[in-house]
Each structure stands twice: as structure tokens, then as C-alpha cells.
MDTraj code that builds the backbone (N, CA, C; nanometers):
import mdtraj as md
import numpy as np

residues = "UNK UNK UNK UNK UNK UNK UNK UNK UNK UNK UNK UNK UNK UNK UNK UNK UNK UNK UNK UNK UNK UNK UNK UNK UNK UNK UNK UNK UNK UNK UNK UNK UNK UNK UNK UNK UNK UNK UNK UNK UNK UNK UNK UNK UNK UNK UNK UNK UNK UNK UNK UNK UNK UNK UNK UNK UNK UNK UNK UNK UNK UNK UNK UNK UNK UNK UNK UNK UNK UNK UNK UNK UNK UNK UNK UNK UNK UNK UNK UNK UNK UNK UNK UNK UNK UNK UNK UNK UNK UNK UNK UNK UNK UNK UNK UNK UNK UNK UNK UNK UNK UNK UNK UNK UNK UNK UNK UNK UNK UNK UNK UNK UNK UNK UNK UNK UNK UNK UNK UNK UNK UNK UNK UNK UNK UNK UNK UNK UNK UNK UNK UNK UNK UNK UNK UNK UNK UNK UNK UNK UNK UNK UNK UNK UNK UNK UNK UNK UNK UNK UNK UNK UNK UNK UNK UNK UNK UNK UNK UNK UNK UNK UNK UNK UNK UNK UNK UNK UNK UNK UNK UNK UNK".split()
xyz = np.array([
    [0.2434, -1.7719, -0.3486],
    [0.2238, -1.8664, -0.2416],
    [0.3588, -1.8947, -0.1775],
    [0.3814, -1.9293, -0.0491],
    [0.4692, -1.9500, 0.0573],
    [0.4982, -2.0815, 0.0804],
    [0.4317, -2.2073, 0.0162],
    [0.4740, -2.3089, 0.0071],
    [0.5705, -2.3473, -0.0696],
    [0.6824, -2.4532, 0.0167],
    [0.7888, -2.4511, -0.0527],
    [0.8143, -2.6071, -0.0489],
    [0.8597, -2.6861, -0.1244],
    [0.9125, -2.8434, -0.0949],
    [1.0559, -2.8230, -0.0877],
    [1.0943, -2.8687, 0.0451],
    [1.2461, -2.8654, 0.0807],
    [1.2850, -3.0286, 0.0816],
    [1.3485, -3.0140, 0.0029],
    [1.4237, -3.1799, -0.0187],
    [1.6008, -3.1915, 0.0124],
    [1.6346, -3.1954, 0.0931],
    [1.7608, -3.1590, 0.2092],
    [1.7907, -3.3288, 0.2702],
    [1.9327, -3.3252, 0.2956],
    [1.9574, -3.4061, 0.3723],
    [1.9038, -3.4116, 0.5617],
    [1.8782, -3.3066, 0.5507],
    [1.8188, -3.2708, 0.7034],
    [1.6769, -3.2593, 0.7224],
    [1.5973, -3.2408, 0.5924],
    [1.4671, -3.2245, 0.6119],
    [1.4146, -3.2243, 0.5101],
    [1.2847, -3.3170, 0.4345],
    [1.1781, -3.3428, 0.3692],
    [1.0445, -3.3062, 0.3798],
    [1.0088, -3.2251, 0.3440],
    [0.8751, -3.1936, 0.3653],
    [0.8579, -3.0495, 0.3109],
    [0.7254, -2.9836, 0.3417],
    [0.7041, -2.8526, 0.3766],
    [0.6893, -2.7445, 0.3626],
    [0.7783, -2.6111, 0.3483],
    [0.7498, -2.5084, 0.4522],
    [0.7151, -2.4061, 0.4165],
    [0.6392, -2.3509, 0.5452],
    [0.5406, -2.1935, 0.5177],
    [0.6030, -2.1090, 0.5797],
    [0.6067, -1.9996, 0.4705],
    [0.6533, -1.8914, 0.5337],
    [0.6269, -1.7727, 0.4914],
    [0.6300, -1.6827, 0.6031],
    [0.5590, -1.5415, 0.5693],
    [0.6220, -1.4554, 0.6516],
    [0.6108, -1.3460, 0.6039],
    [0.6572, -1.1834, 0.6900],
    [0.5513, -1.1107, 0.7167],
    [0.5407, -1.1052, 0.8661],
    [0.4052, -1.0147, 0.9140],
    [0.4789, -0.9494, 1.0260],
    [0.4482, -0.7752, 0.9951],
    [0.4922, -0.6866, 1.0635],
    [0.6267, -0.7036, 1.1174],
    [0.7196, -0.7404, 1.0277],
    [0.8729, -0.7338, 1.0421],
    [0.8889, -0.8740, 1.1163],
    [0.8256, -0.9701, 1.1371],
    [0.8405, -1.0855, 1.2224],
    [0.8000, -1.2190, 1.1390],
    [0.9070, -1.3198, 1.1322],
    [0.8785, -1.4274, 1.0342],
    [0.7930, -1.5244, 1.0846],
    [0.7088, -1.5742, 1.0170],
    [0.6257, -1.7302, 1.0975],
    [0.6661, -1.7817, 0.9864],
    [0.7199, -1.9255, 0.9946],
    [0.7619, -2.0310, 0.9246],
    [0.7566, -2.1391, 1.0365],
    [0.6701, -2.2607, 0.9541],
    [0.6453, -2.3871, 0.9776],
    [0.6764, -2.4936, 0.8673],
    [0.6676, -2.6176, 0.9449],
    [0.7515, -2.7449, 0.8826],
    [0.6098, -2.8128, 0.9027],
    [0.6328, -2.8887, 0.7488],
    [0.5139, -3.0232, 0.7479],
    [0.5971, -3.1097, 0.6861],
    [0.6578, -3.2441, 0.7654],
    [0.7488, -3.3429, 0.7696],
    [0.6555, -3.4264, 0.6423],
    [0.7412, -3.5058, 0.5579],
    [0.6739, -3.5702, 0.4328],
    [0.7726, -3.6988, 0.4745],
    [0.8211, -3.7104, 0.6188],
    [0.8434, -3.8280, 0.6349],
    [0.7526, -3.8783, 0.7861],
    [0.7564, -4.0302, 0.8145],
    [0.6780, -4.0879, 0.9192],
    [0.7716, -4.2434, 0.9000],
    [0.8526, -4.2427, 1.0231],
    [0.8914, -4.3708, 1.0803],
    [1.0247, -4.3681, 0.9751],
    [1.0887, -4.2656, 0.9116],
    [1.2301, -4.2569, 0.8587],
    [1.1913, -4.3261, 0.7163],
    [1.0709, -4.3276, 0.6506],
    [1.0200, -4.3265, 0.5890],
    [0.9385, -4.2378, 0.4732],
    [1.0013, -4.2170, 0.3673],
    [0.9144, -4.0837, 0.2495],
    [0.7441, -4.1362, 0.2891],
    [0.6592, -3.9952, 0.3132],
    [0.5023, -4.0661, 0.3063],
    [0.4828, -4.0322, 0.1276],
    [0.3729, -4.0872, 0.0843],
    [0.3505, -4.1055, -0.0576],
    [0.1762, -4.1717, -0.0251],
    [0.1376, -4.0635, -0.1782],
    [-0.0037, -4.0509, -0.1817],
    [-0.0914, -3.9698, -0.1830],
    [-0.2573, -4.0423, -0.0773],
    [-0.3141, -3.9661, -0.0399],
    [-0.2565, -3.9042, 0.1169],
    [-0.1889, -3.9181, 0.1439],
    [-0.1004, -3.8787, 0.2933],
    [-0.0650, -3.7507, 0.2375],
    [0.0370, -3.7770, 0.1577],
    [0.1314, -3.6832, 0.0932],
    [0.0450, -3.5509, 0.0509],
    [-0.0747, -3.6190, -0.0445],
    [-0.1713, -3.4367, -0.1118],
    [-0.2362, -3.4220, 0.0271],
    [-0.3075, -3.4712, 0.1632],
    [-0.3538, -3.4312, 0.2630],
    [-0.2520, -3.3369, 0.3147],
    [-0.1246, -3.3727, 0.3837],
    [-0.0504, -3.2927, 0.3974],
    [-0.0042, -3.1456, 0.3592],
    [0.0229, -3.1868, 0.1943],
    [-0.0256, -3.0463, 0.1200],
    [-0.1218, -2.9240, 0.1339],
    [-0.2296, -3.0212, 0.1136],
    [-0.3443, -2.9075, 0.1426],
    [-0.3220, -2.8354, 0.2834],
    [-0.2391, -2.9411, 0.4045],
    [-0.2841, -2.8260, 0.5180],
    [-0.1938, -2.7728, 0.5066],
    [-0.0636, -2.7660, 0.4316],
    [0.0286, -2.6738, 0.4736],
    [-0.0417, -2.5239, 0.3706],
    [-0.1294, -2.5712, 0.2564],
    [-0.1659, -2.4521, 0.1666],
    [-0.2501, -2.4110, 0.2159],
    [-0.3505, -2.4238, 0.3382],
    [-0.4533, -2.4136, 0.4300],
    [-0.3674, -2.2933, 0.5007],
    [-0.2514, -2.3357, 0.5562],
    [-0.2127, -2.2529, 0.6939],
    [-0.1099, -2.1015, 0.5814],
    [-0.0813, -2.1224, 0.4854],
    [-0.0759, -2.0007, 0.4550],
    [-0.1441, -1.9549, 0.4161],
    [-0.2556, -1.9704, 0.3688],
    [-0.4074, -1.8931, 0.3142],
    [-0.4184, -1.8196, 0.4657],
    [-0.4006, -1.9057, 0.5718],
    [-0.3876, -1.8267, 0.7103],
    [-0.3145, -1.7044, 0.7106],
    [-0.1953, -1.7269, 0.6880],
    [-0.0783, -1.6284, 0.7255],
    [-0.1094, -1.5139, 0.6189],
    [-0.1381, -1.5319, 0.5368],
    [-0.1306, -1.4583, 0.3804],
    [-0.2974, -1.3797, 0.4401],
    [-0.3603, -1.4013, 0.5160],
    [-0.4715, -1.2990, 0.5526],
    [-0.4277, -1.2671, 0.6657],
    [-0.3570, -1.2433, 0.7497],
    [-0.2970, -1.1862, 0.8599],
    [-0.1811, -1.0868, 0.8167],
    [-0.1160, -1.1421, 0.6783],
    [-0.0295, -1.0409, 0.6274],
    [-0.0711, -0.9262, 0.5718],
    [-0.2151, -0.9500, 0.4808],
    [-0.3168, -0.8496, 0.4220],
    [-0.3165, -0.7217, 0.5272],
    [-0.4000, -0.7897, 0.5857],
    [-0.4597, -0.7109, 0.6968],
    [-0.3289, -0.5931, 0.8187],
    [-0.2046, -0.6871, 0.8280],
    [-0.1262, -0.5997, 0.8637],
    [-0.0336, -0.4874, 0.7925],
    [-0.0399, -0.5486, 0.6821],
    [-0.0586, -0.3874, 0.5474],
    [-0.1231, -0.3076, 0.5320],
    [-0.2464, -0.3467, 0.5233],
    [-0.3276, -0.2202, 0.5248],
    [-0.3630, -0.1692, 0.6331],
    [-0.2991, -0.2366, 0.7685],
    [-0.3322, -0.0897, 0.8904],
    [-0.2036, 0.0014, 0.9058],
    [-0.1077, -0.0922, 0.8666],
    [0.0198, 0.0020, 0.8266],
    [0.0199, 0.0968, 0.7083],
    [-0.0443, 0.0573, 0.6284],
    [-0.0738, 0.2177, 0.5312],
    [-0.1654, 0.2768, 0.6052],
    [-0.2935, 0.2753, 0.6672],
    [-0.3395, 0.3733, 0.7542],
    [-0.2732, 0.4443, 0.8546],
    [-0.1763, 0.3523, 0.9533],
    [-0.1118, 0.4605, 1.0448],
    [0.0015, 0.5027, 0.9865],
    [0.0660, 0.4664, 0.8754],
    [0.1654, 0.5402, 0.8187],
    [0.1134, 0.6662, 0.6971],
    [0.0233, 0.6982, 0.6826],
    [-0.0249, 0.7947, 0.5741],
    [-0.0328, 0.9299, 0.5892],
    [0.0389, 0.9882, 0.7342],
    [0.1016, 1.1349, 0.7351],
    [0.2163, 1.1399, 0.7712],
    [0.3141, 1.1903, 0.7516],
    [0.4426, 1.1506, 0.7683],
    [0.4712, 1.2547, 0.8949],
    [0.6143, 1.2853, 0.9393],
    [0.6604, 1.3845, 1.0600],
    [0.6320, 1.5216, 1.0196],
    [0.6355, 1.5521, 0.8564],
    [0.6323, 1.7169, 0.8930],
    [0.4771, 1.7370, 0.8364],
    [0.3880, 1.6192, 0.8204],
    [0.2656, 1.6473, 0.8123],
    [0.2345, 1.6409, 0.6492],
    [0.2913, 1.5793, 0.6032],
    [0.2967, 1.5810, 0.4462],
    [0.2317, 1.4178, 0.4320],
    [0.1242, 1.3795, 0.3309],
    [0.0258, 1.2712, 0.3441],
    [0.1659, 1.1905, 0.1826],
    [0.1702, 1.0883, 0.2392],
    [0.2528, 0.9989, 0.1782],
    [0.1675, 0.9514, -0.0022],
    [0.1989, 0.9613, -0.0863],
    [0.1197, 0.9094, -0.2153],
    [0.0776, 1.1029, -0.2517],
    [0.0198, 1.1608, -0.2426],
    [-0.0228, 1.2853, -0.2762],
    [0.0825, 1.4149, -0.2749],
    [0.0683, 1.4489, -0.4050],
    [0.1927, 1.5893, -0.3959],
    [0.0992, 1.6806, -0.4698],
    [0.1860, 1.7929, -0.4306],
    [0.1424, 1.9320, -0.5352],
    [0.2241, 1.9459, -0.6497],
    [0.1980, 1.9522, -0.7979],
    [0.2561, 1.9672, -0.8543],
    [0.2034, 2.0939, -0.9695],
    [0.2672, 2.1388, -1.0575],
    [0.2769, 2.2464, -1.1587],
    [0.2463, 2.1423, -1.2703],
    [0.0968, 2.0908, -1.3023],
    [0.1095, 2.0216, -1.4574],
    [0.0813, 2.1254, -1.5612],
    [0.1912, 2.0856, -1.6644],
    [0.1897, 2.1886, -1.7590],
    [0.0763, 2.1204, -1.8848],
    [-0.0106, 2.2217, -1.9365],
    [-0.1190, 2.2225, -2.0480],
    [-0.0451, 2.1754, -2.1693],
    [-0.1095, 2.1808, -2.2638],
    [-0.0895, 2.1742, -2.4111],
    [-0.0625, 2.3095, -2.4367],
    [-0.1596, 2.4144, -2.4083],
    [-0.1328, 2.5334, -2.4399],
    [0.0248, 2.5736, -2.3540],
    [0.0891, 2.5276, -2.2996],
    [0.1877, 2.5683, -2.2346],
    [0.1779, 2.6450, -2.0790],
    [0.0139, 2.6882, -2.0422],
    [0.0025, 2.6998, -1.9079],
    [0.0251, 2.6269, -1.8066],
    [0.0587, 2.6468, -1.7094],
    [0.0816, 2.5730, -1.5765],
    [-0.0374, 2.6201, -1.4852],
    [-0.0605, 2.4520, -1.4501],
    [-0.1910, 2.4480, -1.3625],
    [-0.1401, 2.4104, -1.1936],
    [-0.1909, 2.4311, -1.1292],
    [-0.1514, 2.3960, -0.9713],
    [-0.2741, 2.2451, -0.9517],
    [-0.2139, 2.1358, -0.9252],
    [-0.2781, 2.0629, -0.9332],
    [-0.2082, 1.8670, -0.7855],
    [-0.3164, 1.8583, -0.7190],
    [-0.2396, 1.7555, -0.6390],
    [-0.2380, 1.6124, -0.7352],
    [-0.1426, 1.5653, -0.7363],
    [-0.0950, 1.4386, -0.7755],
    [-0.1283, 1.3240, -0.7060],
    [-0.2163, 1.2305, -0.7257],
    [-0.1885, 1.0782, -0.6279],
    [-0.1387, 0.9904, -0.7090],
    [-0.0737, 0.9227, -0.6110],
    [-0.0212, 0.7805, -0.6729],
    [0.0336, 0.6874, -0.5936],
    [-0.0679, 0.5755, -0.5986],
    [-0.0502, 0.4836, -0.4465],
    [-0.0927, 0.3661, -0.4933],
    [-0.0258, 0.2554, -0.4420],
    [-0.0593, 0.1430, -0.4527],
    [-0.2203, 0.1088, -0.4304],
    [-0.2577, 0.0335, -0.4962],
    [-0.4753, 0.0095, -0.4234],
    [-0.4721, -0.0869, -0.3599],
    [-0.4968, -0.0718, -0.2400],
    [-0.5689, -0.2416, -0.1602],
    [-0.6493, -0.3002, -0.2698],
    [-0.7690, -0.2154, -0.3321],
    [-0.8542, -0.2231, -0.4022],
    [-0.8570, -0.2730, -0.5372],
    [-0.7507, -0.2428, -0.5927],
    [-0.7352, -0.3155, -0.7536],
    [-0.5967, -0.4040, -0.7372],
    [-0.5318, -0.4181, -0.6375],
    [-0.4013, -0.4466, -0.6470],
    [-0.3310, -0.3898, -0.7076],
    [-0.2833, -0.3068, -0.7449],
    [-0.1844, -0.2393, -0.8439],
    [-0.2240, -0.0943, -0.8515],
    [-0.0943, -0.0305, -0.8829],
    [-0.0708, 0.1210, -0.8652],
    [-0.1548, 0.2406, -0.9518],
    [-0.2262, 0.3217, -0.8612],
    [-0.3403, 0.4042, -0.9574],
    [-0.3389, 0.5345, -0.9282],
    [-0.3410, 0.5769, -1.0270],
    [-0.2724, 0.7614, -1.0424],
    [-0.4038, 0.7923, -1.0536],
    [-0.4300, 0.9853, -0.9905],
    [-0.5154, 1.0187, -1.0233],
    [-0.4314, 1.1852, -1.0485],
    [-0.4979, 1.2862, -1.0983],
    [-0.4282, 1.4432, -1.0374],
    [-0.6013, 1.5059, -1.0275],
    [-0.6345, 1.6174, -0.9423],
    [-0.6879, 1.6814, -0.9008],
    [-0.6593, 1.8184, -0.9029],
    [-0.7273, 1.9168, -1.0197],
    [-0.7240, 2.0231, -1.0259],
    [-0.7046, 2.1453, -0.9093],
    [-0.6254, 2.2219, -0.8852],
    [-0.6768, 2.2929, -0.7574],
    [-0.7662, 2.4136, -0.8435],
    [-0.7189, 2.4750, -0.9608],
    [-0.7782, 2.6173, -1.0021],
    [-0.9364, 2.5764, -1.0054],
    [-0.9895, 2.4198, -1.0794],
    [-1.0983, 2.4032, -1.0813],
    [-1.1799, 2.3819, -0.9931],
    [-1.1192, 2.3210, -0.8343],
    [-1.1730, 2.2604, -0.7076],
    [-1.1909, 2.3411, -0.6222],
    [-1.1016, 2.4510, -0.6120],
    [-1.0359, 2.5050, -0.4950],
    [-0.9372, 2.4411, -0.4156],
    [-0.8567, 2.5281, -0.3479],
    [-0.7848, 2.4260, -0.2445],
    [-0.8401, 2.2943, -0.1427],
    [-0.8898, 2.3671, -0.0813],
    [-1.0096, 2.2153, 0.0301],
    [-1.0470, 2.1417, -0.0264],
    [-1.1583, 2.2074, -0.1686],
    [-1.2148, 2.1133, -0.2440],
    [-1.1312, 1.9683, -0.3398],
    [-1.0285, 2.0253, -0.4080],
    [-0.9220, 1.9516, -0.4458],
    [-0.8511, 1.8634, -0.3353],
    [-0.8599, 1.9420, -0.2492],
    [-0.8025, 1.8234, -0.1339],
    [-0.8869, 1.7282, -0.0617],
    [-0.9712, 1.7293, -0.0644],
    [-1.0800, 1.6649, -0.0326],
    [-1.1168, 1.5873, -0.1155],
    [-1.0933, 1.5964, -0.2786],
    [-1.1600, 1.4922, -0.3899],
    [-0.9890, 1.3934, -0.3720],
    [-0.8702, 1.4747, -0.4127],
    [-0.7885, 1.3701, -0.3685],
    [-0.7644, 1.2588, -0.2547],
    [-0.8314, 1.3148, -0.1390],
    [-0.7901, 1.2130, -0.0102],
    [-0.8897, 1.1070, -0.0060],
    [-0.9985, 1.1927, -0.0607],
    [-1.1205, 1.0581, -0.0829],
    [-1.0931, 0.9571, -0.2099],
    [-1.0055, 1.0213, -0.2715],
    [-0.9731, 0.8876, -0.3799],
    [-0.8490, 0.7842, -0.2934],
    [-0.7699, 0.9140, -0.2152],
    [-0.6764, 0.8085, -0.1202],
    [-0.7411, 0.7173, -0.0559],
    [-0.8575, 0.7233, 0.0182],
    [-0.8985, 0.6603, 0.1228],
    [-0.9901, 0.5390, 0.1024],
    [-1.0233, 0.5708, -0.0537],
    [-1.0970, 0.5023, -0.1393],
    [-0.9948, 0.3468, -0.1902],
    [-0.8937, 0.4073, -0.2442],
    [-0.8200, 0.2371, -0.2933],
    [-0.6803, 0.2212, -0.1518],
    [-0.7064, 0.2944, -0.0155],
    [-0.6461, 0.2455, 0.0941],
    [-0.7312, 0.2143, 0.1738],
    [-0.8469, 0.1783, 0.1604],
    [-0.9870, 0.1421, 0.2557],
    [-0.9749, 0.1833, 0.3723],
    [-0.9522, 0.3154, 0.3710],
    [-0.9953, 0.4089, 0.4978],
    [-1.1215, 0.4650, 0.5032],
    [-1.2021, 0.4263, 0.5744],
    [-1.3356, 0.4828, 0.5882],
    [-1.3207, 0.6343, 0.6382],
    [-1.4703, 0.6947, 0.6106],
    [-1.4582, 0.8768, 0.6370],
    [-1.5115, 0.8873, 0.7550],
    [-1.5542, 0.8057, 0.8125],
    [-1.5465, 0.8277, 0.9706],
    [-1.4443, 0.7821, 1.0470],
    [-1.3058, 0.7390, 1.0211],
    [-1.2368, 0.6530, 1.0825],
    [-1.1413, 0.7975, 1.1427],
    [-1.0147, 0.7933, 1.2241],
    [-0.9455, 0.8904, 1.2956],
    [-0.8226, 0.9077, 1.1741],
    [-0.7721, 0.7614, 1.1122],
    [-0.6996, 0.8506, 0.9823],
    [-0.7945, 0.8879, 0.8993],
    [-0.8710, 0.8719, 0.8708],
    [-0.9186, 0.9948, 0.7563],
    [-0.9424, 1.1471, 0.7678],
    [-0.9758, 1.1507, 0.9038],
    [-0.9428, 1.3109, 0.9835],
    [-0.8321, 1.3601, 0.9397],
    [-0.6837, 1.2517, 1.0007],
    [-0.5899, 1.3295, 0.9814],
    [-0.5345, 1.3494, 0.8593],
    [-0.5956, 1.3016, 0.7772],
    [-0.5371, 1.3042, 0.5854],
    [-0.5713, 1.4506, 0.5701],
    [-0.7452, 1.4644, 0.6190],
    [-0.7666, 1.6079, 0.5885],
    [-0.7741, 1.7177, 0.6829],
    [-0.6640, 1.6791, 0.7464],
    [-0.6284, 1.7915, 0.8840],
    [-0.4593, 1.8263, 0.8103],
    [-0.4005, 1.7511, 0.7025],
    [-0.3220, 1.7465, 0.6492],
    [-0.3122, 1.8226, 0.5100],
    [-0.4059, 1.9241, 0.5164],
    [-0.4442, 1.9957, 0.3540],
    [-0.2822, 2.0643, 0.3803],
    [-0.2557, 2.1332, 0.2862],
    [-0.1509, 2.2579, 0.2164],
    [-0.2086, 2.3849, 0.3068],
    [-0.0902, 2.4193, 0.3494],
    [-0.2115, 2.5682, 0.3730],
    [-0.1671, 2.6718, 0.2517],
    [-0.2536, 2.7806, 0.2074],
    [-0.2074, 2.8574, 0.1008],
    [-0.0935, 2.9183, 0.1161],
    [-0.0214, 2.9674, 0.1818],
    [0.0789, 3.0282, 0.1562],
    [0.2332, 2.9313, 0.1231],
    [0.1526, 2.7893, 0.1567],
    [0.2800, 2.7162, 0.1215],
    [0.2936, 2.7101, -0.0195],
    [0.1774, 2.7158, -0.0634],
    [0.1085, 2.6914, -0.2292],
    [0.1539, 2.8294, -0.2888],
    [0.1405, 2.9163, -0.2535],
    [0.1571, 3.0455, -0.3496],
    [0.3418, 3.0269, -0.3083],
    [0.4119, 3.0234, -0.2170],
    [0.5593, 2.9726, -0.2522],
    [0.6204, 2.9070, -0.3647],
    [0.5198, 2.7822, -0.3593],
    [0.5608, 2.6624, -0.4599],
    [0.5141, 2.7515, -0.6013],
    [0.4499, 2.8441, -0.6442],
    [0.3792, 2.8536, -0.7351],
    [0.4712, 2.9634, -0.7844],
    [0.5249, 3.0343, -0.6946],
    [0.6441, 3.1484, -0.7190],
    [0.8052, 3.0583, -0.7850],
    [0.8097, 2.9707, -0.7223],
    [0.9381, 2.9135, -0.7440],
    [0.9596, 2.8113, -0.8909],
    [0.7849, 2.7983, -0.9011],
    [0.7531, 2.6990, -1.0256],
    [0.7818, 2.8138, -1.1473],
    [0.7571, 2.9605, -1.0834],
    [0.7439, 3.0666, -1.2054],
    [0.8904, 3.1372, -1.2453],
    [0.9706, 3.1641, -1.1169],
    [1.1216, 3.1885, -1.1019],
    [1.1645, 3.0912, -1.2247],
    [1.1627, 2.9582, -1.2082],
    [1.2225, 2.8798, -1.2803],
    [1.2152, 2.8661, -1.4132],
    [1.1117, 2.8965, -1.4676],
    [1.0046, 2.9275, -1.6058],
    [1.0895, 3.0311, -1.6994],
    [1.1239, 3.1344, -1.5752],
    [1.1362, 3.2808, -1.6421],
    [1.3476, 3.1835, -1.6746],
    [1.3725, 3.1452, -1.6032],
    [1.5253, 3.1522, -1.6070],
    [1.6221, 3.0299, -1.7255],
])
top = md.Topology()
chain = top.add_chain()
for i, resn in enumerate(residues, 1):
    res = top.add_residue(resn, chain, resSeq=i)
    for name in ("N", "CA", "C"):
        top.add_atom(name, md.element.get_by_symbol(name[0]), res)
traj = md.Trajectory(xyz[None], top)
């Protein structure tokens, strides 16, 4: 919470404050009247509206997060932010080609890993079970224009058989 009691020679009362889209809103609720401390039921009325008006701000801040993870979720060279390709290595010591997520959830609050097979999915298919888990704890709907571009954002294979050469170069050396 953003409520704060400032007890200052300059000011008693108050204040809310929040960061929405790089821009601060902060307000003052004076806990004085006539150069006078208020005390009471004045005093918890007061309270409540200042905890009222950030319940305000604090859903305007929500909401401007999560459209900023939607328009931020392909980056410049087309690479989807939270999702990688990686080489997870088996028990048996094989290496699997497999996409990685790991992204904060609108949805659970807190950070949730998944990996997605490619040998078992296929490429599309794997990319397609990953972005729908993206879109799933970033509440992007599958009709919306970012969810297009998540999966207008697949790997194409030959970037994959690169990565898969360089994962094997390294193995051997």
C-alpha cells in the first residue's frame, strides 16, 4: 500500500503515491483543520479516503502493466521476451531441443516456469503450447493482435538446427 503518514514540520497528514506508466500521481490528505491536529472519527474518515484513492491508483497501475507486457512481448529482432530455446540435458545425458518460459503471471502473481518439448511437439506445435501458456498467465487473449504476433514470432528451423550444431560443437570440445 501507498499510504504514508508524513509527520514534518511542513506537513501532517497523508500521502498517496504511485507510479503509472513512468509518471507519478501523489496526493496530500491534510490531518490538520484551522492549524489544528484533527483527531478521531475525522481522522479514520480521512484515512479511509486516502486508502480509497489508492485502491484507485493501484488499479490503474495493474492495468497499465499488463498492457505494457502485451505491447512489449516481441522485442526488435523479433525474439518473444520470457521464452528461449534451450538444449535441456536428460538423465541419460541426451540433449533435448526444448523452449523455456519464464515470466512473471498476472495470474498467480509470481514467477512460473514451464519448458516445452520441441522433439515431442514439433516446432509450431511446441511453439504454440508455449505461447499459449505465455498468453495464459499474461492475459492475452487468442484473438487479440498480440497474440498473432507471439506466434508470427516462432524460430524458423534453420535458426534451430544452428543452435543445435553449436550446442553439439561445444559437447564434442
Amino acid at each position: 500500500m501507498s499510504v504514508e503518514l508524513l509527520n514534518s514540520p511542513r506537513f501532517y497528514g497523508y500521502r498517496v503515491r504511485r507510479q503509472i506508466d513512468g509518471r507519478t500521481f501523489q496526493e496530500y490528505f491534510s490531518l490538520k483543520k484551522d492549524g489544528e491536529r484533527i483527531r478521531g472519527p475525522e481522522r479514520a474518515a480521512l484515512k479511509v479516503q486516502a486508502e480509497e484513492r489508492d485502491q484507485e491508483l493501484k488499479a490503474l497501475q495493474q492495468k497499465s502493466r499488463e498492457g505494457l507486457a502485451r505491447r512489449r512481448a516481441v522485442d526488435e529482432k523479433g525474439r518473444v521476451r520470457g521464452v528461449l530455446f534451450r538444449l535441456k540435458q536428460e538423465k541419460s545425458g541426451t540433449q533435448t531441443p526444448v523452449f523455456q518460459v519464464g515470466i512473471h503471471s498476472f495470474v498467480e502473481q509470481r514467477i512460473v516456469n514451464t519448458t516445452v518439448s520441441i522433439s515431442r511437439h514439433g516446432l509450431t506445435g511446441a511453439w504454440r503450447r508455449a505461447i499459449d501458456f505465455y498468453a495464459l498467465h499474461k492475459k492475452i487473449g487468442p484473438r487479440s493482435k498480440a497474440y498473432k504476433s507471439l506466434l508470427d514470432a516462432c524460430p524458423r528451423e534453420g535458426a534451430l538446427k544452428k543452435l543445435l550444431k553449436e550446442g553439439a560443437s561445444k559437447r564434442q570440445a
